[in-house]
TILUM-752863 format. One record per residue: z, x, y of N, C-alpha, C, O in turn; residue in three letters; residue number from 1. Coordinates in nm, 3 decimals, padded with zeros to 5 digits. Each point is the difference from the previous one (the first is absolute). Layout:
<zamars>
((Z; X; Y); (Z; X; Y); (Z; X; Y); (Z; X; Y); 'ala'; NUM)
...
</zamars>
This chain:
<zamars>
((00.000; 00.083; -00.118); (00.000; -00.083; 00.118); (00.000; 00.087; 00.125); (-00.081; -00.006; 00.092); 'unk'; 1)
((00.190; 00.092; -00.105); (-00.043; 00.116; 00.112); (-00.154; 00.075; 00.027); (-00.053; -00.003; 00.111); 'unk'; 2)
((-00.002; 00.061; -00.213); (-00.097; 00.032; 00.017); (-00.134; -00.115; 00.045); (-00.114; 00.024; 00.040); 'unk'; 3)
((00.168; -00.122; -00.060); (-00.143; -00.108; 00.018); (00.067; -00.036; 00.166); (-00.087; -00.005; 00.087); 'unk'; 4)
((00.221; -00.017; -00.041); (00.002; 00.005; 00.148); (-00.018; 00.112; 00.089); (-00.003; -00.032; 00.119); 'unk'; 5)
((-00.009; 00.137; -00.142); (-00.046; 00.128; 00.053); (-00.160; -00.025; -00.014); (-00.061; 00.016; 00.106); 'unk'; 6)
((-00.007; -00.050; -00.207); (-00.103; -00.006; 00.015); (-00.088; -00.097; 00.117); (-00.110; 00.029; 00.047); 'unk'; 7)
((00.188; -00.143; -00.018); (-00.043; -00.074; 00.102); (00.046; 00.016; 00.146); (-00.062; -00.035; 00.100); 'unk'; 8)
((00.165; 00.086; -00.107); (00.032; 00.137; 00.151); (-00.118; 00.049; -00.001); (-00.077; -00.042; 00.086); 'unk'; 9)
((00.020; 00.159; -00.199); (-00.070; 00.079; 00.051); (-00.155; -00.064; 00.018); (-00.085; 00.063; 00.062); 'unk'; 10)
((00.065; -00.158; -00.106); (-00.088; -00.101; 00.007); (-00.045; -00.001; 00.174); (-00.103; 00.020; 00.065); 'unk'; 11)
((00.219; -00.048; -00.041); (00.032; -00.076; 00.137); (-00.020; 00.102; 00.100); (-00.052; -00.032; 00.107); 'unk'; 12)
((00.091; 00.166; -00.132); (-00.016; 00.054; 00.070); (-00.093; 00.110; -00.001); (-00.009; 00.084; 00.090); 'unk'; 13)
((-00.072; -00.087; -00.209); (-00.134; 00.108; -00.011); (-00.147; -00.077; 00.000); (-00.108; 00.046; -00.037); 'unk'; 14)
((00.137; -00.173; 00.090); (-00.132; -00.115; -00.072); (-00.103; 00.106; 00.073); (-00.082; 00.068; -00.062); 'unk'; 15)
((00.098; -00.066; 00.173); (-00.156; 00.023; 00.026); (-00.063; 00.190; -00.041); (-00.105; 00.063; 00.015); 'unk'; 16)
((00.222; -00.043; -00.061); (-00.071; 00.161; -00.095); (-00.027; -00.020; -00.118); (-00.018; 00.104; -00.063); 'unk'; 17)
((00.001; -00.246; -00.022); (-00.020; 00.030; -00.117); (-00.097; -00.075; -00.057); (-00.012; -00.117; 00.036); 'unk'; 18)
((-00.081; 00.176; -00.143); (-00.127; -00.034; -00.015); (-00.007; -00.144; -00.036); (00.102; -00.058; -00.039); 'unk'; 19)
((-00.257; -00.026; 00.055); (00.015; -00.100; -00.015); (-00.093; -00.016; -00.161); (-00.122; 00.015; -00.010); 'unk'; 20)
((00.195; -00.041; -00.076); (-00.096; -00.047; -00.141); (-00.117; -00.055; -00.029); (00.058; -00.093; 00.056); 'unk'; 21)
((-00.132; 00.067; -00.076); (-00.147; -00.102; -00.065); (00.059; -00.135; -00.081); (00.065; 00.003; -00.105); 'unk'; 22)
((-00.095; -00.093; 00.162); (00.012; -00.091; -00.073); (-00.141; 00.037; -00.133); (-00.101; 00.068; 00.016); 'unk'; 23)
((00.155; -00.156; -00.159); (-00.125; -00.008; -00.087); (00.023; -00.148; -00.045); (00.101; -00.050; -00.051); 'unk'; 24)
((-00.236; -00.015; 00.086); (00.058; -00.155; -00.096); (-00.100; 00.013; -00.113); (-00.110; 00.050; -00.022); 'unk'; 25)
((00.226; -00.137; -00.054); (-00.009; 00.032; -00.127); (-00.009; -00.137; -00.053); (00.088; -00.074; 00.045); 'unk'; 26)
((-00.181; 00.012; -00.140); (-00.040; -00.090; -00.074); (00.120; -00.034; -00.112); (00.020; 00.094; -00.076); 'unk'; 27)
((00.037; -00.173; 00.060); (00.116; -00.001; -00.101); (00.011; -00.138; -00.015); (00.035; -00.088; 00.078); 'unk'; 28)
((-00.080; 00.084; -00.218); (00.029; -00.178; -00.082); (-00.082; -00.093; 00.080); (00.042; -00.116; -00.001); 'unk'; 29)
((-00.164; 00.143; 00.082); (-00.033; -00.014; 00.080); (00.053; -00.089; 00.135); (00.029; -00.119; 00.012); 'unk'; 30)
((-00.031; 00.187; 00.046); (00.071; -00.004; 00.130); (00.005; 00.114; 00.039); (00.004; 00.090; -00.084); 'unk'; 31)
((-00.004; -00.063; 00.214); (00.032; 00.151; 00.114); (00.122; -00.008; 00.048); (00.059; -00.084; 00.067); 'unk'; 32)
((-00.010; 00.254; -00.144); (00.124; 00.031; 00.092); (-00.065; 00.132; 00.073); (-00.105; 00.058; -00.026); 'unk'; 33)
((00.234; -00.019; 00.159); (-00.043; 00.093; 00.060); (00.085; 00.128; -00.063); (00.115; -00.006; 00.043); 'unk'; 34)
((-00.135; 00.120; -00.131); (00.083; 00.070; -00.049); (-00.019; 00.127; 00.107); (-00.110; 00.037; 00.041); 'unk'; 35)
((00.206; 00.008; -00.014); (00.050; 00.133; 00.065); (00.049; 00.098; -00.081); (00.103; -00.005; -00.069); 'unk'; 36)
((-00.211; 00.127; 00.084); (00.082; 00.139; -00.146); (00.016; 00.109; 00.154); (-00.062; 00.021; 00.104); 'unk'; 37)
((00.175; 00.023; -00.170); (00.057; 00.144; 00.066); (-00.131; 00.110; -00.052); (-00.056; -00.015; -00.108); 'unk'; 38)
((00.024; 00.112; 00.191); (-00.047; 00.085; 00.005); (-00.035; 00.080; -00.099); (-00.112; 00.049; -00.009); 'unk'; 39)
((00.218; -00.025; -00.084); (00.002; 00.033; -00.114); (-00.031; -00.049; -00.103); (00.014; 00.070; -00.101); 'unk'; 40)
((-00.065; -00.204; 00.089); (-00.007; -00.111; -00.120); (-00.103; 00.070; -00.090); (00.009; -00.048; -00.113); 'unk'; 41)
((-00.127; 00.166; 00.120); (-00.085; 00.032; -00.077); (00.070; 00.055; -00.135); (-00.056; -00.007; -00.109); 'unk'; 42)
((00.176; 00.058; 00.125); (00.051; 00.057; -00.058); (00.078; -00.033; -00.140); (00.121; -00.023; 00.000); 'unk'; 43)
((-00.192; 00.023; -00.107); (00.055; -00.134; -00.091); (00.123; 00.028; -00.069); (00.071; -00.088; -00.050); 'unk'; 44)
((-00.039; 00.249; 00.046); (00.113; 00.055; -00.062); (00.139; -00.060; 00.032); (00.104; -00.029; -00.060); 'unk'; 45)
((-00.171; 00.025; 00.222); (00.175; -00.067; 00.068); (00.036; -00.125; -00.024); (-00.099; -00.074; 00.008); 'unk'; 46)
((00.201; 00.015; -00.036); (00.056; -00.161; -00.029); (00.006; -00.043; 00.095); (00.032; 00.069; 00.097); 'unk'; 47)
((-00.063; -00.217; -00.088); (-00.050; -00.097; 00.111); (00.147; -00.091; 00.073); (00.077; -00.074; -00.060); 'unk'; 48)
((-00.077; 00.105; 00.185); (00.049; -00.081; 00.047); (-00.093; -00.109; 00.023); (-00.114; 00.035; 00.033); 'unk'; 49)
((00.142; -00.183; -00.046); (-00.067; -00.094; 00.021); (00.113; -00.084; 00.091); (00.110; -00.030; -00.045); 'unk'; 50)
((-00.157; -00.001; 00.179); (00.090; -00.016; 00.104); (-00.032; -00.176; -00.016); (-00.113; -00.003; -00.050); 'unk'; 51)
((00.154; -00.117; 00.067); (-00.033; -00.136; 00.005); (00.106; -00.061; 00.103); (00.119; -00.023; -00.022); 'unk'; 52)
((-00.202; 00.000; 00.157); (00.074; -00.022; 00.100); (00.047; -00.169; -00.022); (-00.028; -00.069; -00.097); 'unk'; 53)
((00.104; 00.031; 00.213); (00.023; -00.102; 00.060); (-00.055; -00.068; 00.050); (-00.121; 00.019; 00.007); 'unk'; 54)
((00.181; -00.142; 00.058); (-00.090; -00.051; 00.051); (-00.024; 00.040; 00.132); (00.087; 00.056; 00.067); 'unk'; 55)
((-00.208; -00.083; -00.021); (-00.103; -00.102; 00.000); (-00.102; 00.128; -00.098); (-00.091; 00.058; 00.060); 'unk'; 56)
((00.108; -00.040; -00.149); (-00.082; 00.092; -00.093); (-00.080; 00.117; 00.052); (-00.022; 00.080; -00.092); 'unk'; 57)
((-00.006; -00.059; 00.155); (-00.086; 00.138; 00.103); (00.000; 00.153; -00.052); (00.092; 00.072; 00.037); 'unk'; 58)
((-00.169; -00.034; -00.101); (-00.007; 00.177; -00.027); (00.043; 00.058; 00.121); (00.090; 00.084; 00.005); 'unk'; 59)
((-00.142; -00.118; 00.077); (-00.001; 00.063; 00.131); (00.108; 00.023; 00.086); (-00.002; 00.073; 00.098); 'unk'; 60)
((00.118; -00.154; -00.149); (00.141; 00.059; 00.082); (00.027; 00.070; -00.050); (00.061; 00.053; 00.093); 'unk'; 61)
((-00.041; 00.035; -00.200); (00.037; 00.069; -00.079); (-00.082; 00.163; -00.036); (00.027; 00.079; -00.091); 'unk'; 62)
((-00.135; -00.066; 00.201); (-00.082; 00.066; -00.001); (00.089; 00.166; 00.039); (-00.037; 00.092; -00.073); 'unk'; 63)
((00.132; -00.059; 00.167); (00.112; 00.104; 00.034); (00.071; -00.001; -00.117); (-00.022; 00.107; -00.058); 'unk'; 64)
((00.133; -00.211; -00.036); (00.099; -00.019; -00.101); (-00.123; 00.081; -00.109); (00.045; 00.092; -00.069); 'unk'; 65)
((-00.168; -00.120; 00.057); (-00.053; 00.041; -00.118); (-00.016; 00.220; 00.026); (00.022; 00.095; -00.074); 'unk'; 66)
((-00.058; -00.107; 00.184); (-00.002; 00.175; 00.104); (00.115; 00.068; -00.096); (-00.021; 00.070; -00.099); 'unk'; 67)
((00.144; -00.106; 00.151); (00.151; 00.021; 00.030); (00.039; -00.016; -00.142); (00.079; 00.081; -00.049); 'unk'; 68)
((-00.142; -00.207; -00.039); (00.074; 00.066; -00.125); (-00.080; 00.111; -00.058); (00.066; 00.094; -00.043); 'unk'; 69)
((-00.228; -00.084; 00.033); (-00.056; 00.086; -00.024); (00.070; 00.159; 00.018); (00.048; 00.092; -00.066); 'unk'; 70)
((-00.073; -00.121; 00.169); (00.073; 00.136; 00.082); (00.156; 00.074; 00.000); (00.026; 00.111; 00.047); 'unk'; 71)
((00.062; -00.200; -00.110); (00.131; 00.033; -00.061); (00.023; 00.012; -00.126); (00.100; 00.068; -00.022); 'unk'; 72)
((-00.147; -00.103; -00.059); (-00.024; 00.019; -00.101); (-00.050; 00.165; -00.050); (00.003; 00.040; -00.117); 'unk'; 73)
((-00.046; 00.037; 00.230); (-00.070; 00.126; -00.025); (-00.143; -00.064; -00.068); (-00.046; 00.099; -00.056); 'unk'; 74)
((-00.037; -00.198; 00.033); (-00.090; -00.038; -00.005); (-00.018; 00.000; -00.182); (-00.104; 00.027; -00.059); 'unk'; 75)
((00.255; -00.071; -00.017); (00.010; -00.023; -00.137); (-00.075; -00.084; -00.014); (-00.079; 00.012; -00.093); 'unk'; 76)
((00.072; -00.124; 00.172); (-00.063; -00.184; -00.050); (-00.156; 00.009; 00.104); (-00.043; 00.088; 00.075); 'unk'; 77)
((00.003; -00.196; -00.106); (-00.099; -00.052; 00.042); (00.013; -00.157; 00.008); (00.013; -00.074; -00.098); 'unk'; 78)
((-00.018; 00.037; 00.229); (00.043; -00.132; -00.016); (-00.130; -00.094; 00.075); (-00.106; 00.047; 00.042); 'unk'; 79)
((00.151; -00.198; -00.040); (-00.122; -00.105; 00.017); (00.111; -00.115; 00.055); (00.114; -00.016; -00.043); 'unk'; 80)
((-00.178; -00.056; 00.147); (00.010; -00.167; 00.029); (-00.059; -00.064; -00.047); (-00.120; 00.024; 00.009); 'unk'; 81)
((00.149; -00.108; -00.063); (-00.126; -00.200; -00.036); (00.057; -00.081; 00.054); (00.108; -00.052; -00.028); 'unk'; 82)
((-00.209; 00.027; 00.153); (00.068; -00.131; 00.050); (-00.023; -00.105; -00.095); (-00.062; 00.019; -00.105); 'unk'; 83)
((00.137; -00.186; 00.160); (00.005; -00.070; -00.075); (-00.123; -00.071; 00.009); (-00.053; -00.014; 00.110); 'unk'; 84)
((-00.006; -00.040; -00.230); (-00.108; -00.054; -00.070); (-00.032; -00.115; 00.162); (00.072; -00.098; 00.016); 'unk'; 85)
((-00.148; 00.122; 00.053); (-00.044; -00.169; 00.094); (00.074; 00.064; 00.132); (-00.091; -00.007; 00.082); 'unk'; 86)
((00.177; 00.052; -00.030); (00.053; 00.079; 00.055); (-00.066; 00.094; 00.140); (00.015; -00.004; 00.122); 'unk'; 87)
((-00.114; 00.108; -00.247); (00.005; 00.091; 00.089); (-00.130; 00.062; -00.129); (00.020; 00.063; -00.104); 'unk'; 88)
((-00.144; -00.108; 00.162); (-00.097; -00.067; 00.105); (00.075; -00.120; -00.018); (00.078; -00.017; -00.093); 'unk'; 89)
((-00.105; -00.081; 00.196); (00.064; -00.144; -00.073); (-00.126; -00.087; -00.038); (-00.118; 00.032; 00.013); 'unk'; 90)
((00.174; -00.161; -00.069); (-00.091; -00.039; -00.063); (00.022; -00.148; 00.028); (00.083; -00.015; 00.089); 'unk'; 91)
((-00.135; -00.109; -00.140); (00.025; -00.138; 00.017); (00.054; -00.039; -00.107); (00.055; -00.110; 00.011); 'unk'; 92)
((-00.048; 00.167; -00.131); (00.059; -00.062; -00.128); (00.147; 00.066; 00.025); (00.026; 00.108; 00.054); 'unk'; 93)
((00.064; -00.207; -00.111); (00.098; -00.009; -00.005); (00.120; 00.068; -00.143); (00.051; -00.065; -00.091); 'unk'; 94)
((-00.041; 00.176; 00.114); (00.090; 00.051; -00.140); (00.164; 00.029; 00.016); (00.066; 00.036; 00.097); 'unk'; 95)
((-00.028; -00.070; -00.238); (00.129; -00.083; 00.000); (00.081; 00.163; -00.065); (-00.085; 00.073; -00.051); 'unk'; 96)
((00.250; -00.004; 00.048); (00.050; 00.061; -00.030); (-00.105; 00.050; -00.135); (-00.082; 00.091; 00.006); 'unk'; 97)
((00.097; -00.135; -00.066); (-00.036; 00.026; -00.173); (-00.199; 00.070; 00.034); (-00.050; 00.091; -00.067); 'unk'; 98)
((-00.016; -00.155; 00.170); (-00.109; 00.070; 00.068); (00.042; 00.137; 00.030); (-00.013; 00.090; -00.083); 'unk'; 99)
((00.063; -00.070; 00.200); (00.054; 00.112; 00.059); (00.043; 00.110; -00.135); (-00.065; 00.104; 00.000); 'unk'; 100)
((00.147; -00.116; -00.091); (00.007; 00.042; -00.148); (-00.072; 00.072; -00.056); (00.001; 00.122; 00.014); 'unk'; 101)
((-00.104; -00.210; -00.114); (-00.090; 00.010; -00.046); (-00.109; 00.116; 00.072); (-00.051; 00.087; -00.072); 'unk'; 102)
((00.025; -00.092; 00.196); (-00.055; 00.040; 00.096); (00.030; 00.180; -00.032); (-00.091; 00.078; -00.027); 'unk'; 103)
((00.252; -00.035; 00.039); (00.015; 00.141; 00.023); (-00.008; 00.013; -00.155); (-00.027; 00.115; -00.035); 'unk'; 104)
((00.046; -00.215; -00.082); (-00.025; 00.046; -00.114); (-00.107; 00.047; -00.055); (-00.013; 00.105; -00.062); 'unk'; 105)
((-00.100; -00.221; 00.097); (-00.127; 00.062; 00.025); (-00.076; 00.161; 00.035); (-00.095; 00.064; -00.045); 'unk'; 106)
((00.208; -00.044; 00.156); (-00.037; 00.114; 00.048); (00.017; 00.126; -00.048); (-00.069; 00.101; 00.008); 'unk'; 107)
((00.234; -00.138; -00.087); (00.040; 00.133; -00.050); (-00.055; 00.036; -00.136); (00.008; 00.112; -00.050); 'unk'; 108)
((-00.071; -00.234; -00.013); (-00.101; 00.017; -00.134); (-00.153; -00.019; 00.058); (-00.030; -00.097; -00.070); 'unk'; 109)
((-00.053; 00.115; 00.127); (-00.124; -00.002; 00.051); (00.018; 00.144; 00.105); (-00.100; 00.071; 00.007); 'unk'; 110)
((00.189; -00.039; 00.052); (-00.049; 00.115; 00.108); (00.064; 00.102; -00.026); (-00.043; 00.103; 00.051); 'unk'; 111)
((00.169; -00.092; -00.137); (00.066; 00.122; -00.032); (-00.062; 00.060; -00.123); (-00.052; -00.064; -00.091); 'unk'; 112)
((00.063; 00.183; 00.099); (-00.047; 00.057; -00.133); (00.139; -00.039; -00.176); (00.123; -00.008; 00.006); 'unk'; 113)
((-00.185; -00.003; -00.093); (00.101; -00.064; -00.106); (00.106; 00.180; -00.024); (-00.033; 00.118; 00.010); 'unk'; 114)
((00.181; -00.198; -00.050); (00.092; 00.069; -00.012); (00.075; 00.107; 00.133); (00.095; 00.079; -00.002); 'unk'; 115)
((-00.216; -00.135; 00.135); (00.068; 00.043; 00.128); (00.166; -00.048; 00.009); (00.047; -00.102; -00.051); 'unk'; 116)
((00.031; 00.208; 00.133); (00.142; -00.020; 00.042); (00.019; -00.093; 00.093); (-00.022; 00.034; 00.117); 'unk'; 117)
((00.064; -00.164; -00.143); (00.002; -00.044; 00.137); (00.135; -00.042; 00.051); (00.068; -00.025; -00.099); 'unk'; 118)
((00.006; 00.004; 00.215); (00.120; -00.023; 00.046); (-00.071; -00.073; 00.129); (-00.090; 00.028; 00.080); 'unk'; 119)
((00.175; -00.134; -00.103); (-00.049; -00.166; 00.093); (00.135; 00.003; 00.119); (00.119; 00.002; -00.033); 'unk'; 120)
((-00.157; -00.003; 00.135); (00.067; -00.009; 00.132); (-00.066; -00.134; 00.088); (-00.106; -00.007; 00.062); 'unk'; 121)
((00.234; -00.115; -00.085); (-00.048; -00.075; 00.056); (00.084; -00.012; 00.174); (00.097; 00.069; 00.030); 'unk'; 122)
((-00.169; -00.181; 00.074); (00.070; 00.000; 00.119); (00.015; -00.180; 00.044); (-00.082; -00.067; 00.063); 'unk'; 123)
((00.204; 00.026; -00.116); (00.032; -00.106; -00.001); (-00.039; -00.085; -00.057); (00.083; -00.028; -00.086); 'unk'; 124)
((-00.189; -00.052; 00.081); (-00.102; -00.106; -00.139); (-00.049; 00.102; -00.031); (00.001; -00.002; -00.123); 'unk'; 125)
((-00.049; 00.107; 00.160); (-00.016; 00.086; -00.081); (00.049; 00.055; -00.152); (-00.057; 00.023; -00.107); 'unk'; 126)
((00.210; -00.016; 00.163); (00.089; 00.018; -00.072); (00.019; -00.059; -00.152); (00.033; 00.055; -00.105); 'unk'; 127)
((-00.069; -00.198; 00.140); (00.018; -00.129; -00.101); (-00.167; 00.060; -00.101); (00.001; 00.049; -00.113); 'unk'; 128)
((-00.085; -00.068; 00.172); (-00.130; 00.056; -00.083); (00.034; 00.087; -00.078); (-00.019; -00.004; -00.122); 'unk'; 129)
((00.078; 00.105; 00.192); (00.026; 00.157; -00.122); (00.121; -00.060; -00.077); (00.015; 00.052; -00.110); 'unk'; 130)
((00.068; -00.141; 00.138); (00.088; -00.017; -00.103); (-00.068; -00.092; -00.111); (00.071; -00.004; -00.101); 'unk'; 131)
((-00.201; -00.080; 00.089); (-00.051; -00.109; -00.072); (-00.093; 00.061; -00.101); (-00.049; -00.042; -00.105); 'unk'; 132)
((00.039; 00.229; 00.216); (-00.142; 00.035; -00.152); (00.086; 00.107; -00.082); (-00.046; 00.051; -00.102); 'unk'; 133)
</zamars>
């Protein structure tokens, strides 16, 4: 908990020195999410942080938190955002918890390589997702 409130201090106070990510959208169960990989993501050796925000679902707040864990870590992990399914692009169809779900499950069997490390960091409904898969 300490280390994740230091991280949003330094958030706060380095935003505008720190690089800004690529969004990639990504086709999943069909539907578009907007996924965000840290810099390092080529790298398949390293175990995946897979970050699954809050609401209002957005890769994109999380674009510094993904920097900062990269970057403390000594660059062990390689990590990613998925926003939520309808979200972020948004969309007109309407998806229910068990959507949102399915959605990062999708992802972590369609976009991760098989027998990758992964450790799930969720941020509030976030939270509830990583506790359901």
């Amino acid at each position: 908990v300490l280390f994740l409130t230091f991280a949003f201090i330094f958030i706060l106070l380095r935003q505008k020195d720190l690089n800004k990510l690529p969004y990639n959208r990504e086709y999943i169960n069909k539907n578009y999410v907007n996924v965000l990989y840290s810099s390092n993501w080529r790298d398949e050796e390293l175990p995946v942080l897979l970050i699954i925000p809050g609401n209002p679902g957005q890769a994109g707040y999380y674009q510094e938190y993904v920097d900062l864990v990269v970057l403390h870590s000594d660059e062990k992990y390689r990590a990613c955002v998925v926003s939520h399914v309808g979200h972020s692009p948004a969309s007109d169809k309407i998806f229910n918890v068990r959507d949102q779900i399915e959605s990062k499950l999708q992802f972590i069997t369609s976009k991760l390589e098989p027998g990758a490390k992964i450790h799930l960091i969720g941020h509030s409904f976030g939270a509830y997702i990583a506790l359901k898969l």
